[in-house]
N, C-alpha and C positions, 0 to 999 in steps of 0.2 A: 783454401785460406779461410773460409767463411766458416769454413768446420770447426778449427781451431778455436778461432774465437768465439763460436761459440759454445762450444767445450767447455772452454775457460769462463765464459760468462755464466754459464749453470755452474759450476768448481765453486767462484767466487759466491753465489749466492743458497749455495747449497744449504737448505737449512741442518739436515744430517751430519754435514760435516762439519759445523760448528759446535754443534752439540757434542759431536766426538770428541772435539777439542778443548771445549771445558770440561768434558767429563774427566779428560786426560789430563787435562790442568790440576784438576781438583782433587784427584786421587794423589795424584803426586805432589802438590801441597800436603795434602793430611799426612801424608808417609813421614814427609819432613818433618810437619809439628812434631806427629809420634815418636823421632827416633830424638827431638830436639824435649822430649817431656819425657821417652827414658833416660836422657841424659842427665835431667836431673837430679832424679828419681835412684840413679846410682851416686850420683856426687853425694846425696842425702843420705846414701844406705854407706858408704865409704867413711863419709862423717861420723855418722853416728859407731859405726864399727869401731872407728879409733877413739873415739869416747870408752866405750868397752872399756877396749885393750888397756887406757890409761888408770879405770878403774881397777885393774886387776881380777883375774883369778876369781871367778865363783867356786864355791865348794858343791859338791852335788846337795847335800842338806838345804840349798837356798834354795833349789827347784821349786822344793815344795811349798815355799812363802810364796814366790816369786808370780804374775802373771808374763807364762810365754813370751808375749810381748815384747817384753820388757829386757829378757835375759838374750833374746834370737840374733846370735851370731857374738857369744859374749865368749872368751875364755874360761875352760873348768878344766880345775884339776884334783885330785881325789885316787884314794885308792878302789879298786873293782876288781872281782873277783867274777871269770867267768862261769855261768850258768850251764855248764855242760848238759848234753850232748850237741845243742844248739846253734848251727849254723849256716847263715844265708850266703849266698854265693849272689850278689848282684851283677845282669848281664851287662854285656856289650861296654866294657868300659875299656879305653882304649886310652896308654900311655907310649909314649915315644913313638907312635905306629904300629903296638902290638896290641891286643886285644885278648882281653883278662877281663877279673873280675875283684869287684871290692869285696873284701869281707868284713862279714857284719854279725855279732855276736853279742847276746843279752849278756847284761853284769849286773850283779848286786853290787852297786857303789856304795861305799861308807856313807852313813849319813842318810841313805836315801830309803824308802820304804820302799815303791816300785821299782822293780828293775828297769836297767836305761841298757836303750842300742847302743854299739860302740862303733862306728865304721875303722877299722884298724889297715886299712891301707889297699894297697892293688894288690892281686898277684895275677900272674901270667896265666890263662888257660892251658891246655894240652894240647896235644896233636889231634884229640879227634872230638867233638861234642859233647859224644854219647859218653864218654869218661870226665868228671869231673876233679879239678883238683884237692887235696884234701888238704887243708891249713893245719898247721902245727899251732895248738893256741895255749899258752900256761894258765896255768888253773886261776894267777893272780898277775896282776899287774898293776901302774900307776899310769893312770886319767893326764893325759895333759894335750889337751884337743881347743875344738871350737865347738859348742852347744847350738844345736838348729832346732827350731821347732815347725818351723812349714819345710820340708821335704820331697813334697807332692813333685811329682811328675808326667811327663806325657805317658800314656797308658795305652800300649795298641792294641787291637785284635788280640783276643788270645788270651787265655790264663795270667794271672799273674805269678802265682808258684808253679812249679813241677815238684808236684809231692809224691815222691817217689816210697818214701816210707821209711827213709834212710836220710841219714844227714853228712855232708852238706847239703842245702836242698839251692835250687837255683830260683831265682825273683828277677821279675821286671822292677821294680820297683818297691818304693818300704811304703810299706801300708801299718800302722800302727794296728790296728784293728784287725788284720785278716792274720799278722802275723805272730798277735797273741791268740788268736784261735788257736791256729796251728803248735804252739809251743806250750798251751795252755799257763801263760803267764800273762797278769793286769800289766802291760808294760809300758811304762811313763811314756807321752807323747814327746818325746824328742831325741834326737839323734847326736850322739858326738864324734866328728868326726877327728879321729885322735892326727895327731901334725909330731910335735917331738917325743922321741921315744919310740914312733911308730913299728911295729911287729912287721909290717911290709910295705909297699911305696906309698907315701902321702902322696896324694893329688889334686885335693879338696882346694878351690879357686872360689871364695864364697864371692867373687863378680869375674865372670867369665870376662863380658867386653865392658872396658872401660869407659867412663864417661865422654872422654876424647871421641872413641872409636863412634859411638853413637851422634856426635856433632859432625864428624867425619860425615857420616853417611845422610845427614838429615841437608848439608852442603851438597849433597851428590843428588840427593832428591831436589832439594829445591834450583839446581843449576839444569836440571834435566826438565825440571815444569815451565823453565825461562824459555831453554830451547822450544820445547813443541809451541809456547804460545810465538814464538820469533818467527819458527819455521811458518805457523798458520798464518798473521803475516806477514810477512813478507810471499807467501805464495800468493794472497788476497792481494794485495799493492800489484804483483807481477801480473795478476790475472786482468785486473782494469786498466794498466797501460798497455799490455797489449790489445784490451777491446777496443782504448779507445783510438 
């Protein structure tokens, strides 16, 4: 019996395990603010999109007035004309459960002095890696997308092209700068990814999780930092009635 208690009596004044305890408190606040300031952070980007949109239609010629900024995540429609032989095959993209790849091809758009990316939709991989699909792409066609200018992505281990020597060629990711090397074209920093009219599946979500979803979980964080400090006391309170 004498054990027990005092067990419980070193438990209760354990400096160690206090400090675990705000540590754990505290981490799991922050998570909360964090997921409760990207919630914002998209209500704001959601906003201002539908501004865009009620604006209307950029022409690609406005590119070039235009600071980045100002245009990212605006509608553009325009006609382009693709820059043959030129084609990126971006990995791991994954619709309905199947796993394909976007394709992504430089255009001389009306209007524009540098050529602009086009993301032109999904298509399905093959049966085996080592064989790539080949997109069927017309020489011309008509722009009616959404214009992005930050594109960046997670980047792993590993190359980013497989320059095979031959096109389609496969990408981790758009790298404005590595993939004008490789095509030996100045190509405007920004990407469209085309939505109506699309040559193969639109999939482009410019906010994956919605502001909701991010309140959702910042709820789930802060209801979890409530517990551990409840659980800590009430184990404290348990630990000195039983001493005493």
């Amino acid at each position: 019996m004498m054990r027990v208690k005092l067990a419980k009596q070193i438990f209760v004044f354990n400096p160690l395990w206090l400090v675990l305890t705000l540590t754990a408190f505290a981490i799991l606040i922050n998570l909360s603010w964090w997921q409760l300031s990207r919630a914002a952070e998209k209500a704001e980007y959601l906003q201002r999109l539908q501004q865009l949109q009620e604006n209307g239609a950029l022409e690609p010629a406005q590119l070039q007035t235009l600071d980045p900024a100002s245009f990212d995540g605006a509608p553009l429609a325009g006609q382009a004309t693709w820059l043959a032989p030129y084609i990126w095959l971006l990995d791991n993209q994954i619709v309905n459960g199947k796993t394909g790849y976007d394709v992504i091809v430089p255009v001389q758009a009306a209007g524009l002095t540098q050529p602009l990316l086009v993301n032109l939709g999904w298509l399905s991989g093959t049966s085996s890696r080592d064989v790539l699909p080949e997109p069927d792409i017309p020489a011309t066609f008509t722009l009616d997308g959404l214009v992005r200018a930050d594109v960046s992505g997670l980047m792993l281990l590993g190359q980013n092209v497989e320059d095979t020597g031959k096109w389609p060629m496969r990408i981790q990711q758009v790298d404005y700068t590595e993939l004008s090397v490789l095509s030996d074209l100045t190509l405007y920093p920004a990407l469209v990814y085309q939505l109506s009219g699309s040559l193969y599946t639109p999939h482009y979500k410019a906010v994956v999780l919605p502001p909701q979803k991010h309140r959702g979980y910042a709820l789930q964080w802060f209801l979890l930092a409530v517990a551990v400090l409840g659980v800590a006391l009430a184990a404290s309170h348990q630990g000195k009635a039983n001493y005493e």
